[in-house]
C-alpha atoms as one frame of an Amber mdcrd trajectory, in Angstrom:
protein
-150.194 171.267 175.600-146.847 172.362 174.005-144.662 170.273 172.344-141.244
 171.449 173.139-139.233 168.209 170.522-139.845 165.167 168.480-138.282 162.416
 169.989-136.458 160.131 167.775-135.277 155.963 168.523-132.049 156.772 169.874
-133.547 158.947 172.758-136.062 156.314 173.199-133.588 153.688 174.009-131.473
 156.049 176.075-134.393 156.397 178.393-135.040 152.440 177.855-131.327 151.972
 178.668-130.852 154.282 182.137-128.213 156.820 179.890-127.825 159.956 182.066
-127.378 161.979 179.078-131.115 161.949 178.200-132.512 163.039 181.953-132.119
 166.629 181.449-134.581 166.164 178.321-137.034 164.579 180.698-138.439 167.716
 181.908-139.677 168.689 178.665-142.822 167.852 177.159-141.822 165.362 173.753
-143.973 163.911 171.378-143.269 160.089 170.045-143.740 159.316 166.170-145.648
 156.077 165.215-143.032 155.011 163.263-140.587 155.933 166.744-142.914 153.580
 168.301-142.546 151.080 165.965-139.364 150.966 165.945-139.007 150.443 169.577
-140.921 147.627 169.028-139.278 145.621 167.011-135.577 146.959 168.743-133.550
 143.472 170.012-130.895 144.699 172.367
């Protein structure tokens, strides 16, 4: 499979948060870092 980006936190927690400006991204296949992941985690909002 083809990785078309790298996401990074802040597109994470778009998605996470319902922002419209991330769904056009959605139809592309992204990849997650471990430390993305992480980070997601341990995110408080």
């Amino acid at each position: 499979m083809k990785i078309d980006f790298l996401a990074d936190i802040n597109f994470l927690i778009y998605i996470h948060e319902g922002n419209k400006i991330a769904e056009p991204f959605l139809e592309y296949n992204f990849a997650i870092s471990f430390i993305s992941e992480i980070e997601l985690l341990g995110d408080s909002r």
